[in-house]
Biopython code that builds the backbone (N, CA, C, O; Angstrom):
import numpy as np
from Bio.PDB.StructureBuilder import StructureBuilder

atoms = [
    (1, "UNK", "N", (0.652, -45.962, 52.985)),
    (1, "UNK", "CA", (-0.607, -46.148, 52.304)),
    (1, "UNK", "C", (-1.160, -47.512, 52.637)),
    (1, "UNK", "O", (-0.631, -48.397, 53.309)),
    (2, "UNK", "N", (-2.278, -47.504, 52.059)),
    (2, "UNK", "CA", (-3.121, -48.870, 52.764)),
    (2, "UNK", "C", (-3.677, -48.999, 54.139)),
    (2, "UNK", "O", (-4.501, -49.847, 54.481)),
    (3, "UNK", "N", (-3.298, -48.335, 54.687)),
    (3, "UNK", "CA", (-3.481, -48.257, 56.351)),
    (3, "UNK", "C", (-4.979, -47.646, 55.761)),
    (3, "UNK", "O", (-5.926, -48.407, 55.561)),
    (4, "UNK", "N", (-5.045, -46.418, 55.554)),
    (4, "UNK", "CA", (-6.245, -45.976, 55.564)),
    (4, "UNK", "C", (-6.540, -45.051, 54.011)),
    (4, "UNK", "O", (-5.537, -44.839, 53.330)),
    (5, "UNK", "N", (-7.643, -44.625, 53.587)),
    (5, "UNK", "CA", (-7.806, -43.913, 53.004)),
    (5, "UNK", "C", (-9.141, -42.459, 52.635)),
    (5, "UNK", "O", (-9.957, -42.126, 51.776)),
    (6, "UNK", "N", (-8.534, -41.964, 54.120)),
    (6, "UNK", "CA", (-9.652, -41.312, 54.113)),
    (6, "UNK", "C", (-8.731, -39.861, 53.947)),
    (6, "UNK", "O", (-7.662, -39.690, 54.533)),
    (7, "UNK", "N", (-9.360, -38.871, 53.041)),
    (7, "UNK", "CA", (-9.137, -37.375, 53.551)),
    (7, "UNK", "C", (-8.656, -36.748, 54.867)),
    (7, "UNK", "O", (-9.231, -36.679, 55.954)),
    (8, "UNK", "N", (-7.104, -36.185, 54.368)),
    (8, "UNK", "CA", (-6.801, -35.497, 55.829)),
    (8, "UNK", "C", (-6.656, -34.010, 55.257)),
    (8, "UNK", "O", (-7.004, -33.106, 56.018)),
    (9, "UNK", "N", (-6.331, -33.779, 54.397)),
    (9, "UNK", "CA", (-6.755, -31.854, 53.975)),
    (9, "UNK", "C", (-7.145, -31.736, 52.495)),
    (9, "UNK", "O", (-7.372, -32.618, 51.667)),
    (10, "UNK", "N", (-7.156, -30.656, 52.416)),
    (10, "UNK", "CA", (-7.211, -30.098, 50.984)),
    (10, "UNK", "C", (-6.047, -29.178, 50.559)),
    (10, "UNK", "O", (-5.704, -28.230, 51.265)),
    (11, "UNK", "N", (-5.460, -29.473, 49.410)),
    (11, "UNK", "CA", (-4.211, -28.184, 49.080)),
    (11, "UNK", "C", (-4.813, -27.568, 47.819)),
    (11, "UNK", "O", (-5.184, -28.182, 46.819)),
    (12, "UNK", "N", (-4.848, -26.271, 48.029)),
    (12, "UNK", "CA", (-5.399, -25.280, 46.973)),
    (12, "UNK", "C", (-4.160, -25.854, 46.143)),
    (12, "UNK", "O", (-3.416, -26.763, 46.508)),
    (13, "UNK", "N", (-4.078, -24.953, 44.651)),
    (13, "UNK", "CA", (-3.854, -25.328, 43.981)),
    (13, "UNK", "C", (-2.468, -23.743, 44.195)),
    (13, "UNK", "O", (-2.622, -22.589, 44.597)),
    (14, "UNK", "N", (-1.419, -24.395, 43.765)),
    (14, "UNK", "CA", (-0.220, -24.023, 44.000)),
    (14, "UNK", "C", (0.303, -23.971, 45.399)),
    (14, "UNK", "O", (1.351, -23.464, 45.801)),
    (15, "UNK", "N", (-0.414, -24.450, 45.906)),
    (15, "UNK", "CA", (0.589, -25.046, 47.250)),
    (15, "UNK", "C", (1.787, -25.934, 47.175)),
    (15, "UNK", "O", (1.911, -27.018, 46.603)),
    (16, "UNK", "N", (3.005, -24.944, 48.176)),
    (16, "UNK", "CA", (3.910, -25.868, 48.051)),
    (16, "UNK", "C", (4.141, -27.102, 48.552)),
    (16, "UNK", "O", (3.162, -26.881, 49.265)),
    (17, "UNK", "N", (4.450, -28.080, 48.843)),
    (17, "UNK", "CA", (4.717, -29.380, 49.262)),
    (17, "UNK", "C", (6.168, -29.816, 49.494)),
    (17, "UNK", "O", (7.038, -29.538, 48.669)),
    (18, "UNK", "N", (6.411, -30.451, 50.539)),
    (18, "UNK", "CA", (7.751, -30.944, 50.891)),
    (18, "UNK", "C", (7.571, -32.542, 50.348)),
    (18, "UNK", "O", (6.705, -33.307, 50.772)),
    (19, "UNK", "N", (8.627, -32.889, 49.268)),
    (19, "UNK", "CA", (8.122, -34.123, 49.147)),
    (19, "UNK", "C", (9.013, -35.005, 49.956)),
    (19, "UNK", "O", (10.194, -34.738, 50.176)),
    (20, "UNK", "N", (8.313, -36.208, 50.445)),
    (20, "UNK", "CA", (8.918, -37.041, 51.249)),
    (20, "UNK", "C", (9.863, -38.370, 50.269)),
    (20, "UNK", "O", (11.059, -38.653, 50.188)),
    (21, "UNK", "N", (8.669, -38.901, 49.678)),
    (21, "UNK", "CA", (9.534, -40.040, 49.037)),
    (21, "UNK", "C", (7.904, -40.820, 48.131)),
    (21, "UNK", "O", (6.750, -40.966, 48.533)),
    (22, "UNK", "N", (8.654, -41.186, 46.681)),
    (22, "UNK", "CA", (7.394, -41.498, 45.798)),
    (22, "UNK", "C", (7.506, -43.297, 46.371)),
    (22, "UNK", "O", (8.517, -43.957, 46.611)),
    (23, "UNK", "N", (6.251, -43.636, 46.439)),
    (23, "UNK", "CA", (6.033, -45.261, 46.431)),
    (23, "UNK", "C", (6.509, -46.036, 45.256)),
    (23, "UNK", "O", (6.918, -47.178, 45.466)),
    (24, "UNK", "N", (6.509, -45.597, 44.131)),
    (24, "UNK", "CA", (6.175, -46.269, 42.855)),
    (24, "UNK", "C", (5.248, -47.083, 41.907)),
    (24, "UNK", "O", (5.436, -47.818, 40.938)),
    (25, "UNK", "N", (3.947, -46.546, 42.743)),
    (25, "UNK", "CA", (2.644, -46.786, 42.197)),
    (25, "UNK", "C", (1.997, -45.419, 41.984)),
    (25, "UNK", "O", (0.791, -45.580, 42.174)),
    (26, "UNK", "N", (2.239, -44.225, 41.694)),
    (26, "UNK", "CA", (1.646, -43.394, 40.910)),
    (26, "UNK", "C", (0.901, -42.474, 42.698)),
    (26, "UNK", "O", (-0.217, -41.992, 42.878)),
    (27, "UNK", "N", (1.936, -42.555, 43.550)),
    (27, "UNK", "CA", (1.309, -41.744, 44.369)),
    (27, "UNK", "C", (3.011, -41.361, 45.413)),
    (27, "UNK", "O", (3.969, -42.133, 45.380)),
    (28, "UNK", "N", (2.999, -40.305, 46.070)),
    (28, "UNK", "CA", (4.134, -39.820, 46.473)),
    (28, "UNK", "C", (3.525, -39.384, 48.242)),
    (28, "UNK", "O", (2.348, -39.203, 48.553)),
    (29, "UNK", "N", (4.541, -39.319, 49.019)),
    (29, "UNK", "CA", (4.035, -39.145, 50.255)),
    (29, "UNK", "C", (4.576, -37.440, 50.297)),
    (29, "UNK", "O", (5.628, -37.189, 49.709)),
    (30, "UNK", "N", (4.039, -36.620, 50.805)),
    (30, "UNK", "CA", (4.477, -35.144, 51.087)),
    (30, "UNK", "C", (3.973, -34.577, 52.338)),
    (30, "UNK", "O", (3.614, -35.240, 53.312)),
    (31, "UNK", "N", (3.972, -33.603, 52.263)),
    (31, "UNK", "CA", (4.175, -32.525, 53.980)),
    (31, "UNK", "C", (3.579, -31.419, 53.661)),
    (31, "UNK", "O", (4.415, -30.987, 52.867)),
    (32, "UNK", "N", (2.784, -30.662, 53.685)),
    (32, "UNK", "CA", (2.223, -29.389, 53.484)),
    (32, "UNK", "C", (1.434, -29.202, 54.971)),
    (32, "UNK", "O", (1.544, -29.980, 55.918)),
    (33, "UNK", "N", (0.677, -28.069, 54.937)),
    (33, "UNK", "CA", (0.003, -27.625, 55.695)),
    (33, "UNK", "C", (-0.114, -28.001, 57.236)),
    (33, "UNK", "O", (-1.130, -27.839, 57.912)),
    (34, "UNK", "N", (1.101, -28.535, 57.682)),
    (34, "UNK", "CA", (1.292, -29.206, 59.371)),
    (34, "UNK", "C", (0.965, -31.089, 59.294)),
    (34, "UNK", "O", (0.991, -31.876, 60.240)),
    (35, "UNK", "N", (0.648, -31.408, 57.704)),
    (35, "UNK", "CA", (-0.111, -32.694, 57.282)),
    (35, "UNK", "C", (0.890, -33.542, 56.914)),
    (35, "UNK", "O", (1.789, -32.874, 56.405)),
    (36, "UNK", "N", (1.100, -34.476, 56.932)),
    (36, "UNK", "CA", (1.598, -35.598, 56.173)),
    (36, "UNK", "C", (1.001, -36.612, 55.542)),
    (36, "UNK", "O", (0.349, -37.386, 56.244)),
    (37, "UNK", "N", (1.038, -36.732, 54.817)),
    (37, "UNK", "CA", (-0.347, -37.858, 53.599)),
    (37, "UNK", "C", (0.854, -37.731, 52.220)),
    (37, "UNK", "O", (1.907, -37.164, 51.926)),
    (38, "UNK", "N", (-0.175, -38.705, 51.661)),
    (38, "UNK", "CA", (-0.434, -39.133, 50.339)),
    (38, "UNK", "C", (-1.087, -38.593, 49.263)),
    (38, "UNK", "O", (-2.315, -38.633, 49.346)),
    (39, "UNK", "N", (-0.555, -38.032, 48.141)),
    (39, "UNK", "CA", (-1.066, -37.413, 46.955)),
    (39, "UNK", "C", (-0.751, -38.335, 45.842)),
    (39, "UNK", "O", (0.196, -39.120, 45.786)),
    (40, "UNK", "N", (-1.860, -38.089, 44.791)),
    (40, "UNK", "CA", (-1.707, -38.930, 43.637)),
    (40, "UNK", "C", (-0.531, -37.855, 42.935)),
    (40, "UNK", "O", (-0.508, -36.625, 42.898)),
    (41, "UNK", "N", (0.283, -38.734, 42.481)),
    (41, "UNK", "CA", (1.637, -38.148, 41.827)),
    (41, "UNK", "C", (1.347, -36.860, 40.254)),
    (41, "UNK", "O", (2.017, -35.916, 39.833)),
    (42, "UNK", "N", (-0.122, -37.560, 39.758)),
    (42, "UNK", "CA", (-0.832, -36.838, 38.721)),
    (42, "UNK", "C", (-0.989, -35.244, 38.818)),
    (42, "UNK", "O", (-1.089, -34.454, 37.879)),
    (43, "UNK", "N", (-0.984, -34.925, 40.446)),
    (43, "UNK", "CA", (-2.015, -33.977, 40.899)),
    (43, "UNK", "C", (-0.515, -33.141, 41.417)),
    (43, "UNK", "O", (-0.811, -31.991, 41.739)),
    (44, "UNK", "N", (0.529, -33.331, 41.529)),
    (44, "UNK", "CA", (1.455, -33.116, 41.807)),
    (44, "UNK", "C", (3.141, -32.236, 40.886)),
    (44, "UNK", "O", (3.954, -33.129, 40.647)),
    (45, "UNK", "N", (3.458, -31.377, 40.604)),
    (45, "UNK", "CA", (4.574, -30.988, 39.741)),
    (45, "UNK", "C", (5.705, -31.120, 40.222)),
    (45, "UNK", "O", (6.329, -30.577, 41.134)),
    (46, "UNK", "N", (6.029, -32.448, 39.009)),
    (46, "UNK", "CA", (7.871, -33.143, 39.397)),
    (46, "UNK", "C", (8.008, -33.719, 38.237)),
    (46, "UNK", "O", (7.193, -33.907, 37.334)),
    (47, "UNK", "N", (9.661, -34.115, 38.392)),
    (47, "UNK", "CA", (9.762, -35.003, 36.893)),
    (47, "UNK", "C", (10.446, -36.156, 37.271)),
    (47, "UNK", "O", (11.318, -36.183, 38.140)),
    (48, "UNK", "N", (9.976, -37.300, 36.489)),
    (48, "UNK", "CA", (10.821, -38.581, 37.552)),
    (48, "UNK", "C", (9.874, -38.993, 38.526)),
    (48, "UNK", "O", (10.283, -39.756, 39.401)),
    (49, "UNK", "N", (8.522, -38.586, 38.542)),
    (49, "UNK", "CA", (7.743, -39.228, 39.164)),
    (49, "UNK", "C", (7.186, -40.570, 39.002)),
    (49, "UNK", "O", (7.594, -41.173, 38.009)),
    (50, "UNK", "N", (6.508, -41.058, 39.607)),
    (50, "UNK", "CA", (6.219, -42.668, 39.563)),
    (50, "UNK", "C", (4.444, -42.382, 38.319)),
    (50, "UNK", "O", (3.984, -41.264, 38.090)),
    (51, "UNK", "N", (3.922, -43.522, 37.844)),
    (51, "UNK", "CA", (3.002, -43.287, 37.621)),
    (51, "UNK", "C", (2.003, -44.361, 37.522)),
    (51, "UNK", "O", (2.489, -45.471, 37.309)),
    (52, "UNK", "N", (0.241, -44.273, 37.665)),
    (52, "UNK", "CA", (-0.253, -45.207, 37.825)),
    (52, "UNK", "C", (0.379, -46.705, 37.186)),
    (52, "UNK", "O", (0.833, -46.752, 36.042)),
    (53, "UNK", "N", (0.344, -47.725, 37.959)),
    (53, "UNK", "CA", (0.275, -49.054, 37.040)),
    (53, "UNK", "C", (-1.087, -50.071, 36.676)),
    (53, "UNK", "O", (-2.002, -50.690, 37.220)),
    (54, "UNK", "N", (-0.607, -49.810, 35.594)),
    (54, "UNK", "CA", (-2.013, -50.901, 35.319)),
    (54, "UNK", "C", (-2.024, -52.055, 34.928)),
    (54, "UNK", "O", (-1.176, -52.752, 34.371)),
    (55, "UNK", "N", (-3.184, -52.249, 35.296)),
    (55, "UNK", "CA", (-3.065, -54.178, 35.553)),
    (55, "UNK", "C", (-4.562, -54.022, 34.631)),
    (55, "UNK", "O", (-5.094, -53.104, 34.006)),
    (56, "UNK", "N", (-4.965, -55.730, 34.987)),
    (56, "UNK", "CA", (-6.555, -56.413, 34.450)),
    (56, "UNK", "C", (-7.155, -56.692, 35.294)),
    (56, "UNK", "O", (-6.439, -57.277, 36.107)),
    (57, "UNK", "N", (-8.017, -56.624, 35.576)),
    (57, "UNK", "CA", (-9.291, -57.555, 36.436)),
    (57, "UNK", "C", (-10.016, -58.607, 35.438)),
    (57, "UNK", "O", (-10.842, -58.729, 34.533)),
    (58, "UNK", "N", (-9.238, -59.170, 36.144)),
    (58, "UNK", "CA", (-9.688, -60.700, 35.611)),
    (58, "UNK", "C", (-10.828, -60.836, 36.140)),
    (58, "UNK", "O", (-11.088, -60.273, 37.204)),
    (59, "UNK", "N", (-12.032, -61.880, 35.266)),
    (59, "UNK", "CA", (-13.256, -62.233, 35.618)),
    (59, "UNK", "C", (-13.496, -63.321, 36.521)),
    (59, "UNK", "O", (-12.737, -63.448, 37.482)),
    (60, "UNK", "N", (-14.846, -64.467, 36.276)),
    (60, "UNK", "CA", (-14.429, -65.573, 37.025)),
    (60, "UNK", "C", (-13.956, -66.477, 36.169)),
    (60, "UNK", "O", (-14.278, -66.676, 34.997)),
    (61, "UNK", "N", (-13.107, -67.053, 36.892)),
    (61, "UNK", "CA", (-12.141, -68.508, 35.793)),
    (61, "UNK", "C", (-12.772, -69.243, 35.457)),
    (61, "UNK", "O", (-13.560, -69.550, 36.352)),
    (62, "UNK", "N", (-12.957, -69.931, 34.340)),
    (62, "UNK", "CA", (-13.510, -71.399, 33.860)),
    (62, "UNK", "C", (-12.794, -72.428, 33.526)),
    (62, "UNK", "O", (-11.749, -71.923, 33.115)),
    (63, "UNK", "N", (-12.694, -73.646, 33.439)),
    (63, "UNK", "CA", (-11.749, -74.600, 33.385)),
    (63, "UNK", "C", (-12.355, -75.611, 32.551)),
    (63, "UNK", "O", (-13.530, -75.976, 32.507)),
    (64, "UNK", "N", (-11.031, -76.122, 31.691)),
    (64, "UNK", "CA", (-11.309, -77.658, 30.782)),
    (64, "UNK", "C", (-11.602, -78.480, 31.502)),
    (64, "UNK", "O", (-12.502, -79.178, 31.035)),
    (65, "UNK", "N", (-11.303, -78.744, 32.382)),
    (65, "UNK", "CA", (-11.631, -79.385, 33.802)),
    (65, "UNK", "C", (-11.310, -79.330, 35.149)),
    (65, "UNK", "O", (-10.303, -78.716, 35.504)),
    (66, "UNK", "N", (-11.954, -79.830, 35.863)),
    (66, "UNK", "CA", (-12.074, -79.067, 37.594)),
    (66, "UNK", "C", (-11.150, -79.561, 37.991)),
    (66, "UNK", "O", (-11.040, -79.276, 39.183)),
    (67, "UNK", "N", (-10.124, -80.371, 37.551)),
    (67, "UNK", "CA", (-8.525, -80.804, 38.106)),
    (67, "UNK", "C", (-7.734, -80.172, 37.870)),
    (67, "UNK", "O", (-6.643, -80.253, 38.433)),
    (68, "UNK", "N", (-8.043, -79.220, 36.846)),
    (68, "UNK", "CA", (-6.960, -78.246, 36.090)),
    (68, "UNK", "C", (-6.421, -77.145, 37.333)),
    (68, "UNK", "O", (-7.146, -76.855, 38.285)),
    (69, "UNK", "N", (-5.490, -76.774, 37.210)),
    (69, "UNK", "CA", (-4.862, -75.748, 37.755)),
    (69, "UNK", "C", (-4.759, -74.411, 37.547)),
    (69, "UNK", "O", (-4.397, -73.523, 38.319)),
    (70, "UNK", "N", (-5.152, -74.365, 36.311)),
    (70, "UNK", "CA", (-5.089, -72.931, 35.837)),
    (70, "UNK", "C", (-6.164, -72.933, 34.879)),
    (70, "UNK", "O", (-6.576, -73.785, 34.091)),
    (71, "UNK", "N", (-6.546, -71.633, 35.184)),
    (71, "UNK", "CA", (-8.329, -71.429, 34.188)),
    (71, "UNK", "C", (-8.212, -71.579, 32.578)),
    (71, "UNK", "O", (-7.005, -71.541, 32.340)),
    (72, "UNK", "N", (-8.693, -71.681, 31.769)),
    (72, "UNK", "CA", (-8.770, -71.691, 30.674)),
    (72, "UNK", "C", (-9.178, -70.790, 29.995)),
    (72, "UNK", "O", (-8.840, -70.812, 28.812)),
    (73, "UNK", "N", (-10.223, -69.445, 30.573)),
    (73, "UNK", "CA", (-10.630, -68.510, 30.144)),
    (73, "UNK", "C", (-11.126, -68.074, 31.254)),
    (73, "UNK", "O", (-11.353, -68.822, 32.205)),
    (74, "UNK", "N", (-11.380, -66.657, 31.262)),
    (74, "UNK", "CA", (-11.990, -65.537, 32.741)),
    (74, "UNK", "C", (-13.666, -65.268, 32.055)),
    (74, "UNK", "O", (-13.609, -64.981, 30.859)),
    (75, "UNK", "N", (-14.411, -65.296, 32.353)),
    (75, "UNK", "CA", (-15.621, -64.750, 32.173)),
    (75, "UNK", "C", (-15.871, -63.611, 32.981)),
    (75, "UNK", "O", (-15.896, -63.496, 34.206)),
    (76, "UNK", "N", (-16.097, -62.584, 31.838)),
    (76, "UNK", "CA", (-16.389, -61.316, 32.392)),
    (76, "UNK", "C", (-17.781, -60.831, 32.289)),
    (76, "UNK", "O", (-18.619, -61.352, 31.554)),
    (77, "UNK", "N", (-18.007, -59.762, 33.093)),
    (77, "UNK", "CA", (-19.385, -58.979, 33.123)),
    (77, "UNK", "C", (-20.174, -59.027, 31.630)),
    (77, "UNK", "O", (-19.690, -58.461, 30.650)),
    (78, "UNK", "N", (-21.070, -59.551, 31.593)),
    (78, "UNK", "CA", (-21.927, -59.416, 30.475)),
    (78, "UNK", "C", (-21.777, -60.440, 29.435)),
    (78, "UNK", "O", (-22.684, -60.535, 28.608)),
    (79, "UNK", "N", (-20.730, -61.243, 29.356)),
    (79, "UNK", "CA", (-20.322, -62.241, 28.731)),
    (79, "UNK", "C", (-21.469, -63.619, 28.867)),
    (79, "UNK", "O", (-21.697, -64.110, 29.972)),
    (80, "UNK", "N", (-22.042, -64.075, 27.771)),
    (80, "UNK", "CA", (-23.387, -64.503, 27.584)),
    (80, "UNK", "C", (-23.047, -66.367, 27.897)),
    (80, "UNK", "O", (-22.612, -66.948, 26.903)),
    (81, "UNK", "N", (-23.191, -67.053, 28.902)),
    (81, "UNK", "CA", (-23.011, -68.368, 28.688)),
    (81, "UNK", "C", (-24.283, -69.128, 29.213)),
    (81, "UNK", "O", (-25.100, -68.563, 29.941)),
    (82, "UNK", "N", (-24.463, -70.935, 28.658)),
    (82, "UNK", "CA", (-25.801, -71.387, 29.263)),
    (82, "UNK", "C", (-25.157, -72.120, 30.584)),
    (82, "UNK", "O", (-23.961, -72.409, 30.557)),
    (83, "UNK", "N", (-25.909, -72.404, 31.676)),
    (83, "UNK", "CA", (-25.313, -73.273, 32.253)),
    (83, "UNK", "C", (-26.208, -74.676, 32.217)),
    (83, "UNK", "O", (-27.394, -74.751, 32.537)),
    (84, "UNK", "N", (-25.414, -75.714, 31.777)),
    (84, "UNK", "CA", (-25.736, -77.127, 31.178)),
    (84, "UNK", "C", (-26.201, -77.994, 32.446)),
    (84, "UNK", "O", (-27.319, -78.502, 32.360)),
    (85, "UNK", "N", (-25.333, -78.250, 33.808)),
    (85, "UNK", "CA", (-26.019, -78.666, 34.867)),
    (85, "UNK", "C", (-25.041, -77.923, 35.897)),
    (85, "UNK", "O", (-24.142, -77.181, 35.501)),
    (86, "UNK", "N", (-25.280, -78.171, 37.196)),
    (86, "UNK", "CA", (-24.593, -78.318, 38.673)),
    (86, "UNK", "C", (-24.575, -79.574, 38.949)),
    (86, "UNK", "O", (-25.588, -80.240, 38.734)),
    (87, "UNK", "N", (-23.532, -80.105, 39.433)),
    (87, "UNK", "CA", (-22.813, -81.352, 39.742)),
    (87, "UNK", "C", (-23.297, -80.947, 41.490)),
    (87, "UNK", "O", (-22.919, -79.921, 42.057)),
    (88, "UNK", "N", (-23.956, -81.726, 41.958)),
    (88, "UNK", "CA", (-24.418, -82.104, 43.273)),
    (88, "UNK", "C", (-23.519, -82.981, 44.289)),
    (88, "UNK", "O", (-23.242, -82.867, 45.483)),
    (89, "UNK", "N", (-23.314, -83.560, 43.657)),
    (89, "UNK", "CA", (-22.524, -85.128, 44.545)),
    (89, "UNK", "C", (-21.422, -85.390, 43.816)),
    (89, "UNK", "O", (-21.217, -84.834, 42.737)),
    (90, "UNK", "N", (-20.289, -86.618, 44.561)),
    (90, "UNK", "CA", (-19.604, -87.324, 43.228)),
    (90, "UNK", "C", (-18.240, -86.360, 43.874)),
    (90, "UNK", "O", (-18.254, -85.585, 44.831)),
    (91, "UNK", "N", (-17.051, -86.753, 42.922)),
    (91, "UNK", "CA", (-15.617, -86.318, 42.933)),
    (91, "UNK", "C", (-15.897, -84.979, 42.597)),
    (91, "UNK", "O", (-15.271, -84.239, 43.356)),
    (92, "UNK", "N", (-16.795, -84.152, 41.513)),
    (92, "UNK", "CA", (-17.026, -82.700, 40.871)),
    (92, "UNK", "C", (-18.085, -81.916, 41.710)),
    (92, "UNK", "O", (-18.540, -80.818, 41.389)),
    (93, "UNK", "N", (-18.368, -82.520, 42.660)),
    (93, "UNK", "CA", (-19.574, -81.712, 43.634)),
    (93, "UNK", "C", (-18.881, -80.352, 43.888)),
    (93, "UNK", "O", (-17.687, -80.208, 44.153)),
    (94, "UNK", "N", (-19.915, -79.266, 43.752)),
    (94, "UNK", "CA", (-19.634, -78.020, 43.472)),
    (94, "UNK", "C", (-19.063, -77.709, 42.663)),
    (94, "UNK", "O", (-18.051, -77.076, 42.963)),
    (95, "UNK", "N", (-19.292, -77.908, 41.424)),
    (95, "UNK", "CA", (-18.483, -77.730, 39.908)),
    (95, "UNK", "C", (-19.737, -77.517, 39.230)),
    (95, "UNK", "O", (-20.643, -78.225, 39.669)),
    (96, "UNK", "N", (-20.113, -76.590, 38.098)),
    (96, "UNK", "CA", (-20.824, -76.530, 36.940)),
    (96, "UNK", "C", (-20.357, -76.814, 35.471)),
    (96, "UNK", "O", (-19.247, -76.478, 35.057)),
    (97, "UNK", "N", (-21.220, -77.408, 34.783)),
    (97, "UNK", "CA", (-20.721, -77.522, 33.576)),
    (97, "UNK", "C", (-21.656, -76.168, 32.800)),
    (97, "UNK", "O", (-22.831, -75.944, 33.092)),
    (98, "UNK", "N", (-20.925, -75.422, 31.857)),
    (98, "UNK", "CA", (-21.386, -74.308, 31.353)),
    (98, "UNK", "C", (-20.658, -74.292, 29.624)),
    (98, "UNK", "O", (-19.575, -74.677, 29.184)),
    (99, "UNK", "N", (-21.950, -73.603, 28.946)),
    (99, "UNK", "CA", (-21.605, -74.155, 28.023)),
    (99, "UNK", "C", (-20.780, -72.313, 27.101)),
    (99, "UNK", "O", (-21.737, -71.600, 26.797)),
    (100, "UNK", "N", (-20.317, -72.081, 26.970)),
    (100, "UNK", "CA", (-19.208, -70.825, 26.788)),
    (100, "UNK", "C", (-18.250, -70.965, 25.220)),
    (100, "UNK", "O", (-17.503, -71.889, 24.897)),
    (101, "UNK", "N", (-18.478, -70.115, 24.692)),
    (101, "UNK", "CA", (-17.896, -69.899, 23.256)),
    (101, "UNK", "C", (-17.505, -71.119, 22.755)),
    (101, "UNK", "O", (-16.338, -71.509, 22.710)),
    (102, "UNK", "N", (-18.743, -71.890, 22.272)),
    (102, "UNK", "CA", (-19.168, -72.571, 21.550)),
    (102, "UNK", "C", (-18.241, -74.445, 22.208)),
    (102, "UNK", "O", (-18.012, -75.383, 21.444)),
    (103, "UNK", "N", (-17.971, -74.437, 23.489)),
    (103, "UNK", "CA", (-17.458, -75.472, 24.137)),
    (103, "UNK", "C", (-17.926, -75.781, 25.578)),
    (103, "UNK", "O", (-18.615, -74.817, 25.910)),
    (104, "UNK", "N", (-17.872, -76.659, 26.567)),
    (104, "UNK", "CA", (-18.519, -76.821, 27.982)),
    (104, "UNK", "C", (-17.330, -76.597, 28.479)),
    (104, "UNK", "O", (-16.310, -76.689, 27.796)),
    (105, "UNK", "N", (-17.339, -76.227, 29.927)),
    (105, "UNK", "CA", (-16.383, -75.608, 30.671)),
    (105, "UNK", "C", (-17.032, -75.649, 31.830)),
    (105, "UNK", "O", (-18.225, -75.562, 32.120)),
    (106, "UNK", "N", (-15.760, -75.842, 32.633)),
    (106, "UNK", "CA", (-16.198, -76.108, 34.251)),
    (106, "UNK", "C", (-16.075, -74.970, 34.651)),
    (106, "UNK", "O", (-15.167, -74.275, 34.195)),
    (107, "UNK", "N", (-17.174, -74.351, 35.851)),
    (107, "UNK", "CA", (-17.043, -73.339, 36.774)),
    (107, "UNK", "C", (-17.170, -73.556, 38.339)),
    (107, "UNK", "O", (-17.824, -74.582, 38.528)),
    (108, "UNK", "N", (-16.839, -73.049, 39.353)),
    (108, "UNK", "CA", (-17.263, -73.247, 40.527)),
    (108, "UNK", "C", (-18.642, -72.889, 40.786)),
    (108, "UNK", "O", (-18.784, -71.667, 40.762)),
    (109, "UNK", "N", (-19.688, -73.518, 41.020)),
    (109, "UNK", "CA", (-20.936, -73.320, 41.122)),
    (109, "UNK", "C", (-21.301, -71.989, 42.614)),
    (109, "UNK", "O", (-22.430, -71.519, 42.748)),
    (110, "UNK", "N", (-20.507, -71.725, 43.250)),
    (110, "UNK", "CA", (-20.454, -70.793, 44.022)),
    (110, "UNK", "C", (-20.173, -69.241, 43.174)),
    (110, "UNK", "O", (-20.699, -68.178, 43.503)),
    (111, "UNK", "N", (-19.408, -69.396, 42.252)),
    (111, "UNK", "CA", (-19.183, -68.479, 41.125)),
    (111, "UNK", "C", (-19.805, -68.308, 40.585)),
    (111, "UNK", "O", (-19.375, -67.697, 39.607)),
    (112, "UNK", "N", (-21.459, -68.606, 40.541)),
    (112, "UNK", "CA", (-22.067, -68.179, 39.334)),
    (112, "UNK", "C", (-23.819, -67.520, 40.093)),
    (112, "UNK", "O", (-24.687, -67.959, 40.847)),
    (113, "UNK", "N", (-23.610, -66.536, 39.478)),
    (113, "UNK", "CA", (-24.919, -65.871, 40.003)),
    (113, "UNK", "C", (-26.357, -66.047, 39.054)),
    (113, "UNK", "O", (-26.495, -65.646, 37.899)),
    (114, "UNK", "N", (-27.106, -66.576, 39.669)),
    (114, "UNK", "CA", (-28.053, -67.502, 38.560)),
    (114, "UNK", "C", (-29.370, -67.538, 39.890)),
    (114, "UNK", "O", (-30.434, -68.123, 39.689)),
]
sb = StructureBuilder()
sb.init_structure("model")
sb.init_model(0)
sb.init_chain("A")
sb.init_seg("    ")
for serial, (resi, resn, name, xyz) in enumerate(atoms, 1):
    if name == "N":
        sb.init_residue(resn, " ", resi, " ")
    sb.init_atom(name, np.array(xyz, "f"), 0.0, 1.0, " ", f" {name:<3s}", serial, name[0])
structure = sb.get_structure()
């Protein structure tokens, strides 16, 4: 997987399948119809199968400050903030100050669609 993801057949529904071996992300490799691919494990009848994992999508990071290493909060889609200035020049050039649940917070000024 990852190589590609495009459609290589269709399996009606009770087709048998040779299974090859599950990834452990909620998809199994099998053999049917002269094909070898990838099926979502969902779409598939076994027990002991793998199943989706889920994660977060994190937003864009904001920071107590632009030295910090690790964000302080993610700003996500729709999430309402002002932005206070863009830092032009200086040690913080390309940094914004933004003002975000009720405190200022640094963003990368490339990060912000405005």
């Amino acid at each position: 997987m990852g190589e590609s993801s495009r459609k290589l057949t269709t399996l009606k529904i009770g087709t048998v399948c040779d299974f090859i071996s599950d990834n452990g992300d909620g998809w199994s490799k099998v053999h049917a119809n002269n094909t070898t691919g990838y099926i979502q494990n969902s779409r598939i009848n076994g027990t002991g199968l793998s199943t989706w994992k889920k994660g977060t999508v994190l937003g864009v990071p904001v920071y107590t400050r632009p030295s910090d290493t690790k964000p302080c909060a993610y700003i996500n889609k729709g999430n309402k903030f002002n932005v206070v200035c863009s830092i032009k020049s200086g040690k913080y050039a390309g940094w914004s100050i933004i003002h975000y649940n009720n405190q200022d917070k640094y963003i990368r000024t490339d990060m912000l669609k405005i």
